[in-house]
C-alpha positions in Angstrom: 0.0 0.0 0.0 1.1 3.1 -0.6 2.4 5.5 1.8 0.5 8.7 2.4 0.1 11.7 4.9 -1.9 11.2 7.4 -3.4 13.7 10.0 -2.9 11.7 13.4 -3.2 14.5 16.1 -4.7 18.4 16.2 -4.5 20.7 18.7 -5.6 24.9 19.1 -5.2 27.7 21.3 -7.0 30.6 21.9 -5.2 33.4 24.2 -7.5 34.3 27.4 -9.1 38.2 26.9 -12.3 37.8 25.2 -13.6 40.3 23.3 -17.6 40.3 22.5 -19.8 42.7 20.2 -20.8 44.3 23.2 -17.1 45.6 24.4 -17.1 46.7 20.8 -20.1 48.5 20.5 -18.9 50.3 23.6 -15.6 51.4 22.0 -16.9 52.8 18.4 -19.9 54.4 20.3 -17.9 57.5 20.5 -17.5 57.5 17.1 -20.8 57.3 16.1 -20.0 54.0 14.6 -21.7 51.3 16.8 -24.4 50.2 14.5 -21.4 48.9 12.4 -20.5 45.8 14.9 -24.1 45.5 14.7 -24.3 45.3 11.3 -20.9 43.3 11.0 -22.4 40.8 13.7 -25.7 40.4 11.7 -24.1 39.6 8.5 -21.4 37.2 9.2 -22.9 35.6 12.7 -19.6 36.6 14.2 -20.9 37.3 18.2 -17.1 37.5 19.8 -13.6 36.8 19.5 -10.2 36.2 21.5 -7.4 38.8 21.2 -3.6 37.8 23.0 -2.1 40.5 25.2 0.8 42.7 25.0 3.0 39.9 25.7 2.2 37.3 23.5 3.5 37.3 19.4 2.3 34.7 16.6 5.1 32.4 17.5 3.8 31.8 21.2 0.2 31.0 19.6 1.2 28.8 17.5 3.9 26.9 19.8 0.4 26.6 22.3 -1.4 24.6 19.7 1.4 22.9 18.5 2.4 21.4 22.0 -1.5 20.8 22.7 -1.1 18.4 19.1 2.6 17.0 20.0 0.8 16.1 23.3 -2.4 14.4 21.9 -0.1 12.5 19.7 2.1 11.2 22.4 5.6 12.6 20.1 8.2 14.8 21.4 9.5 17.6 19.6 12.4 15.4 18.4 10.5 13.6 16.9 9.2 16.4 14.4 11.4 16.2 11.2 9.7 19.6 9.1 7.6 22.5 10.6 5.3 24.3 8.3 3.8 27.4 9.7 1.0 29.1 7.7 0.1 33.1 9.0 0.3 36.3 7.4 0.9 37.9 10.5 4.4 37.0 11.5 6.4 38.0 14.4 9.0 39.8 11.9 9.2 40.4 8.0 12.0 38.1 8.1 13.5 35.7 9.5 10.4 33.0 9.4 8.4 32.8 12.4 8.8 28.8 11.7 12.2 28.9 12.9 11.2 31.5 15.9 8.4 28.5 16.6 11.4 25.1 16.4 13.0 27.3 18.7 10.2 28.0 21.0 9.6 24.2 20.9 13.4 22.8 21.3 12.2 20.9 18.0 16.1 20.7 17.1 15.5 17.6 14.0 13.2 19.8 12.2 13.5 22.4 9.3 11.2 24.8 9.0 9.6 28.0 6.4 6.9 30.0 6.4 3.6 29.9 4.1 2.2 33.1 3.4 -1.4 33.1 1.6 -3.5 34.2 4.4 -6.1 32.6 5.4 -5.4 29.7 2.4 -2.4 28.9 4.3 -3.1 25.9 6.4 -5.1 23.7 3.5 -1.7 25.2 1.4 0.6 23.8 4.1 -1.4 20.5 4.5 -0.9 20.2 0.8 2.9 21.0 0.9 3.6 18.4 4.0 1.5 15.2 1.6 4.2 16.4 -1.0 7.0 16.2 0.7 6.5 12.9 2.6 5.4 11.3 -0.7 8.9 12.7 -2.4 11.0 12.4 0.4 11.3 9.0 2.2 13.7 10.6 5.1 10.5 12.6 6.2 8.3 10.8 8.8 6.1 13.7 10.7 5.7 17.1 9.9 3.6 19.8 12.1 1.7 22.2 10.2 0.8 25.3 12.3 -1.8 28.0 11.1 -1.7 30.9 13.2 -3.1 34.3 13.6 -2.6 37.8 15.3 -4.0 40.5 13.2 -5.2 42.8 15.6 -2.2 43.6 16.5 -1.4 45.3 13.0 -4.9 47.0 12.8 -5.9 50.6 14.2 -7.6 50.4 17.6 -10.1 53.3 15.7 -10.3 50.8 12.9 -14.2 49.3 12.9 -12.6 46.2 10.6 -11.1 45.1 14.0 -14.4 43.0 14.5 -13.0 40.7 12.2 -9.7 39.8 13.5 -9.8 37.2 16.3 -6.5 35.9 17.6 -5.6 32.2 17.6 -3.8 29.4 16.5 -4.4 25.9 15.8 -2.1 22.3 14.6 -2.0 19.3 12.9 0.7 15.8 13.2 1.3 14.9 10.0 2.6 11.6 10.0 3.8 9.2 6.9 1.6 5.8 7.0 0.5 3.0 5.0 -2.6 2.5 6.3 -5.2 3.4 3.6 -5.9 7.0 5.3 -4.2 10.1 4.5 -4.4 13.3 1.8 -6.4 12.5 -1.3 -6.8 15.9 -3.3 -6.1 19.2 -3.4 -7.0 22.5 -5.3 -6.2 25.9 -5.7 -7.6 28.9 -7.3 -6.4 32.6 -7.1 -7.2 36.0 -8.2 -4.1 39.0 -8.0 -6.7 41.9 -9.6 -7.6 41.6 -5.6 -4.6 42.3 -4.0 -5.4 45.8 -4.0 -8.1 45.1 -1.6 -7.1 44.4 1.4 -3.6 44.6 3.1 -0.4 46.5 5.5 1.1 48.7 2.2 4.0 49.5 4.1 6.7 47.7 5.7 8.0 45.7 2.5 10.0 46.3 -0.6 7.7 48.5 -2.2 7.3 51.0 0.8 10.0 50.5 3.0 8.5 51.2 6.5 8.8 54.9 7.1 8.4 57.8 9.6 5.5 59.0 7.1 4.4 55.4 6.1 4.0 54.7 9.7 2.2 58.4 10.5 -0.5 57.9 7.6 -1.2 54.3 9.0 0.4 52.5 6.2 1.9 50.2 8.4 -1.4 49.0 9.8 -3.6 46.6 7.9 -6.5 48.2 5.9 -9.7 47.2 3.9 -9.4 49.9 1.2 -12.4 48.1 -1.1 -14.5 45.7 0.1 -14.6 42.2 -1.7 -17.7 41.1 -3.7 -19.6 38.8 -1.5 -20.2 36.4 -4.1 -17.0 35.1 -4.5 -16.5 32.3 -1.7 -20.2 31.3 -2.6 -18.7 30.8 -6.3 -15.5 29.4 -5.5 -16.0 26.9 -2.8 -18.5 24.6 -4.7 -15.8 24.9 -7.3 -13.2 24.1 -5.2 -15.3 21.7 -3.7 -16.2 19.9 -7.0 -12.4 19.7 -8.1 -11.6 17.7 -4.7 -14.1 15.3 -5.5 -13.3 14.6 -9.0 -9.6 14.8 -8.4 -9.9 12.7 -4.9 -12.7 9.8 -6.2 -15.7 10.3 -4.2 -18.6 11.7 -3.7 -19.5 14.8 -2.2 -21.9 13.1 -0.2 -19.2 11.1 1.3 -17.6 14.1 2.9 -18.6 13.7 7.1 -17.6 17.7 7.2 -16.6 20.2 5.0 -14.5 23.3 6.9 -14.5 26.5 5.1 -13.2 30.2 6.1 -15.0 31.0 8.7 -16.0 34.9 7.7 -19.7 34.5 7.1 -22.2 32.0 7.9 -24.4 32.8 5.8 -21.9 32.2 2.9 -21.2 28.7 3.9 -25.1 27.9 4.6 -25.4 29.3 0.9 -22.6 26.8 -0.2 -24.1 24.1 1.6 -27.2 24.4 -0.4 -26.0 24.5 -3.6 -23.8 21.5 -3.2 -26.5 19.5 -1.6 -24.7 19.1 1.3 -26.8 19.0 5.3 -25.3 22.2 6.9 -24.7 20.2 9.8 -22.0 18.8 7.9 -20.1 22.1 7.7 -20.0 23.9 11.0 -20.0 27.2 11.7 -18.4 28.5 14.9 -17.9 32.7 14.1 -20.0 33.0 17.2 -17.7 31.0 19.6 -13.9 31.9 18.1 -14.7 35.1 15.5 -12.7 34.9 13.0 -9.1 33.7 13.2 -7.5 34.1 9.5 -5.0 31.7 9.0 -5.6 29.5 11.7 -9.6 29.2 11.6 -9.8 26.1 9.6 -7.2 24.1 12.0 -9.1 25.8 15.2 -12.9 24.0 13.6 -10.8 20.8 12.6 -9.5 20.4 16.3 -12.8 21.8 18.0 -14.8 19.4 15.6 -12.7 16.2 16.8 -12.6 17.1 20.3 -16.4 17.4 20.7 -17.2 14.6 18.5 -18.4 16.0 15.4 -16.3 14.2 13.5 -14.0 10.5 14.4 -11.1 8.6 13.1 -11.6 7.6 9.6 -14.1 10.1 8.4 -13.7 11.8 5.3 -13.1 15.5 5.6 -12.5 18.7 3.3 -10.4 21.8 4.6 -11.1 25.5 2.2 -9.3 28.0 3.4 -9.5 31.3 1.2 -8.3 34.8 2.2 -7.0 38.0 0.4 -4.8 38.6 -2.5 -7.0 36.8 -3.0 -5.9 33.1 -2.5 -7.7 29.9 -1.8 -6.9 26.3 -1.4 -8.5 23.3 -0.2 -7.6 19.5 0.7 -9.7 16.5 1.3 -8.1 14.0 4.0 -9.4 11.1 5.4 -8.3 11.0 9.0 -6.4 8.0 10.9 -8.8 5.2 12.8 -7.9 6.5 16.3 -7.8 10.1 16.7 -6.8 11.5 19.7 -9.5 14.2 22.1 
């Protein structure tokens, strides 16, 4: 049998202030801009969020989760060979927060890099780690890490801070036999977006500047908002391309995991693939939304409570700005660690 990669552990971590609509409201009510998070809250069926504190950076989220999977899994760092960390919110421009994170986790076997494709990352990573244990026979586990800390680069005046939740969540990837393992990917992107949405300053074309930093250039920014149709278009596509290139059904799937930015997006999905909603949660209301590390955070929170179980078939779409999206369908190992 051929050897694939197999999810065998998960693990997230959510730091402890939590921040609801309410707190929000409170904050933009001097600005005469309440009625926003109301709004916000209404249309996505985002109710709260979790934001680290001044002491905490991206690496320390994502060594939390990562030691919550290594734990689950019963492995030791040492026994890590590659770390793959997905976020677009690292703790510097370079070096990669992947090496910051071996560090942090005295994983001293394993290489590391970064993936940068916000919130696509994780299902990108996923993807990368099958890869390279199917090419690379020296490769036995890999820990893929999706983790998030945008509020930390957004405007405390900035009303768009409703939408960045902090957070972080993990995945063993281990090489086995056993019939389990990756089946599919896809990917589809779109750069007449990139304008969108983004921090314009701090890279190579706007070095970060006294006047960069003044005019909030440095600081993450919706400048036009993205047509809400597009996840609603792209995810059954996505969706359809897994299936096809993977060999089942989309019936098959015990839970499909998408962005989770708007409910009623992936209720709208759900429908037009003919798939129960049950089968794709949505949980906005309990974590907000985490970027980068929202679809490992429902994959670990769906094992833990029972949602899903060892064996089940599963599909991971991640999309985010640029804009980028990927997906994966996996079938997870028999015995999955809570």
């Amino acid at each position: 049998m051929t050897d694939t990669a197999t999810v065998v552990a998960t693990g997230r971590y959510l730091p402890k202030r939590l921040v609801t609509n309410a707190e929000l409201r409170d904050h933009f009510a001097n600005q005469d801009q309440a009625e926003l998070i109301d709004r916000f809250a209404e249309n996505t069926g985002i109710q709260q969020r979790y934001w680290a504190d001044d002491s905490e950076i991206t690496s320390d989220l994502a060594a939390a989760a990562a030691q919550q999977a290594l734990s689950r899994s019963g492995y030791t760092a040492d026994d890590i060979d590659l770390i793959i960390l997905g976020t677009d919110t690292p703790d510097q421009i370079t070096p990669a927060t992947s090496v910051v994170l071996q560090a942090k986790l005295g994983a001293k076997n394993a290489g590391t890099f970064d993936v940068s494709c916000a919130c696509a990352a994780f299902p990108t990573a996923l993807s990368i780690a099958a890869g390279l244990i199917g090419s690379n026979p020296s490769l036995e586990r890999i820990l893929v890490v999706g983790a998030y800390l945008m509020h930390r680069l957004a405007a405390a005046d900035d009303p768009m801070i409703f939408f960045y939740g902090d957070g972080a969540g993990a995945a063993i990837v281990e090489r086995q036999s056993t019939g389990a393992g990756l089946c599919a990917s896809a990917f589809h992107a779109d750069g007449d977006y990139a304008g969108h949405w983004g921090i314009r300053a701090g890279g190579t074309a706007e070095p970060a500047s006294h006047a960069a930093v003044t005019a909030g250039r440095t600081q993450v920014k919706l400048e036009t908002r993205y047509p809400p149709e597009i996840n609603e278009v792209e995810w059954p596509r996505l969706m359809r391309r897994l299936s096809q290139s993977g060999g089942f059904e989309l019936n098959d799937v015990a839970m499909a995991v998408f962005t989770q930015v708007n409910a009623e997006s992936i209720q709208r999905v759900c429908e037009t693939l003919a798939l129960p909603s049950e089968r794709a949660p949505c949980l906005m209301d309990q974590y907000g939304y985490t970027g980068s590390a929202c679809v490992p955070i429902v994959l670990d929170h769906a094992l833990e409570t029972g949602l899903i179980k060892g064996g089940d078939l599963i599909t991971l779409i991640g999309s985010g700005v640029g804009y980028n999206m990927a997906g994966v369908a996996l079938r997870l190992a028999k015995e999955m660690p809570k």
